[in-house]
N, C-alpha and C positions, 0 to 999 in steps of 0.2 A: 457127786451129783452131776448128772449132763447137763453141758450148758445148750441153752434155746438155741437153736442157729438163728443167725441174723436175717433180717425180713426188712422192707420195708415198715410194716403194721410196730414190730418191735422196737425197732430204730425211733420212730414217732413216738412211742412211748414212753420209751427212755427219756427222750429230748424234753416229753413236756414233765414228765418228774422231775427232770434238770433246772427246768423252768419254774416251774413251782418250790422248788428248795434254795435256790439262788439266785433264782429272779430272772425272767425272759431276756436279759440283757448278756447273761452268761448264756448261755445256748451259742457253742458254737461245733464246728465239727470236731476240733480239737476237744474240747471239752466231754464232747457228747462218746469220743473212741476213748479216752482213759473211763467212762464211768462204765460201757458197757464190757470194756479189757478189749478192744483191740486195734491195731493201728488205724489214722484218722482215713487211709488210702480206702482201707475194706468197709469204709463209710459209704464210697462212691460210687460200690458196685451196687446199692440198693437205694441210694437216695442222689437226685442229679447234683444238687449243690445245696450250700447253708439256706437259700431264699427258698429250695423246696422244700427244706425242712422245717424252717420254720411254718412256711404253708401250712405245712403237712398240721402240727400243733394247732393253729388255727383252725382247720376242720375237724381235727380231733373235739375241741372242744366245742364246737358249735353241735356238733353230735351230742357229746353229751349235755351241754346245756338242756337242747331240745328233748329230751330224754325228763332231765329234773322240773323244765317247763310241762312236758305234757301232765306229769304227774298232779303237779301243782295244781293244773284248772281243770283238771278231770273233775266234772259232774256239778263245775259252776260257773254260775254269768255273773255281770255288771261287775260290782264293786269287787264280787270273794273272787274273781276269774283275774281280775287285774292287779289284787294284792297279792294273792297266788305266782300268778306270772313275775310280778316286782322281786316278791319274796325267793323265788327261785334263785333270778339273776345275782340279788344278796350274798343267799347263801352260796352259790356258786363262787361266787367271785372272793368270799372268805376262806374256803376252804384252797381253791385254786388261784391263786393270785397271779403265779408266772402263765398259766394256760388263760386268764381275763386276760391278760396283757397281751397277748398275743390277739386274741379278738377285738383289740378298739385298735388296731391295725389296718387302712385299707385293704378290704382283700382281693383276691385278684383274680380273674377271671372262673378259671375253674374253683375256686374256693366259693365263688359267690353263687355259681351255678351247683354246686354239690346237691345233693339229699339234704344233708346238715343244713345246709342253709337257709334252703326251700321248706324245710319244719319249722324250721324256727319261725319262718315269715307266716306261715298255714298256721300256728299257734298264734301268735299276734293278732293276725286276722281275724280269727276265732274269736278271740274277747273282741277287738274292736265293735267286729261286725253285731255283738248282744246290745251294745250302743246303739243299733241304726244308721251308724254311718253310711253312707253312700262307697263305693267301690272308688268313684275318685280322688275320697277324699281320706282312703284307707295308706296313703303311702305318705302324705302329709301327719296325721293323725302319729302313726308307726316313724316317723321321725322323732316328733313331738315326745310323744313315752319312751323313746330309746335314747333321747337327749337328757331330759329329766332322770330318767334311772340311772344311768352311766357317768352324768352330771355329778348326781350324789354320789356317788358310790366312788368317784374317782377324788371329789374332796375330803371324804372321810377316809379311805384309804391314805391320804396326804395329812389326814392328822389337822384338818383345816380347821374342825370341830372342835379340837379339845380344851380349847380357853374358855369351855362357857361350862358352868357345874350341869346343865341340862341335858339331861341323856340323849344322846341320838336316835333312838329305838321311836323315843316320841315325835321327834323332827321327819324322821322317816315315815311313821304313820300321818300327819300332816300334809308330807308332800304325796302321799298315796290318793288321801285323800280331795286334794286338790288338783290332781290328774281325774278320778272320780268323776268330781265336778266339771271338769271343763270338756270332758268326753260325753258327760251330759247333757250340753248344754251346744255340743259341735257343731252339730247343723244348725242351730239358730243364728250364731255368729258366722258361721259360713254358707249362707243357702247359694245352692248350686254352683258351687266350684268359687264363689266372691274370696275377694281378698281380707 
């Protein structure tokens, strides 16, 4: 069977499978030329260095998160748009743990201006705005539910959860639902831009 030639697009791929099997912490260019067979040099001729690669994974995944986001809140608001959106980042981040890991990473310049990035914010926006939020108050708000979701998801990931017999699943509908609430209730606690 012929092998793929090397790409950048493939080299990214590999990396975040690498990532995802062994953890974003192993991702290195050594790592990433034994997995694809070839030496770590013929790495360089398609990706500048380790920090672009790992970039590179980080937009990967913001792609496709934005992809299992849009799915999720296609054709709803308020509450089923935001469980949707929540639920997405969940499952995302249980199926891909090395490529989440790679997204609560500063990113950096061109990663933050990408396509990928900029859906993911246009999704966000999208449920916020069925809220009523105000336009200024959409990048505080979009902190606030990316704190909370990431929040969770980075303590249960850490097994922070498991000394209590009470399932997570319900803990999690809870904190949805109190995200819910307080996006309900946004502009009253914050009229025009107040602290």
């Amino acid at each position: 069977m012929k092998r793929e030639p090397l790409s950048r697009t493939r080299l990214v791929g590999a990396a975040a499978e690498l990532a995802d099997h062994d953890g974003f912490a192993a991702v290195t260019v050594t790592a990433l030329a034994r997995q694809v067979g070839v030496k770590p040099a013929s790495i360089y001729s398609h990706v500048e260095d380790l920090a672009a690669l790992l970039e590179g994974i980080h937009e990967l995944a913001l792609g496709e998160l934005a992809d299992h986001v849009a799915g999720a809140i296609a054709g709803r608001s308020g509450r089923d748009a935001l469980a949707g959106m929540a639920q997405a980042h969940r499952d995302y981040a249980g199926r891909h743990p090395g490529r989440w890991a790679a997204m609560q990473r500063p990113a950096g310049p061109a990663v933050a201006g990408s396509p990928a990035a900029r859906k993911i914010v246009e999704y966000t926006w999208a449920v916020l705005r069925a809220y009523g939020l105000p336009e200024p108050e959409l990048v505080h708000a979009t902190r606030f539910v990316g704190a909370t979701i990431n929040g969770y998801l980075a303590l249960e990931k850490a097994g922070s959860f498991e000394h209590r017999a009470e399932h997570t699943d319900l803990s999690w509908q809870r904190a949805v639902n109190a995200l819910d609430r307080a996006l309900q209730t946004w502009t009253e606690a914050h009229p025009e831009g107040t602290a």
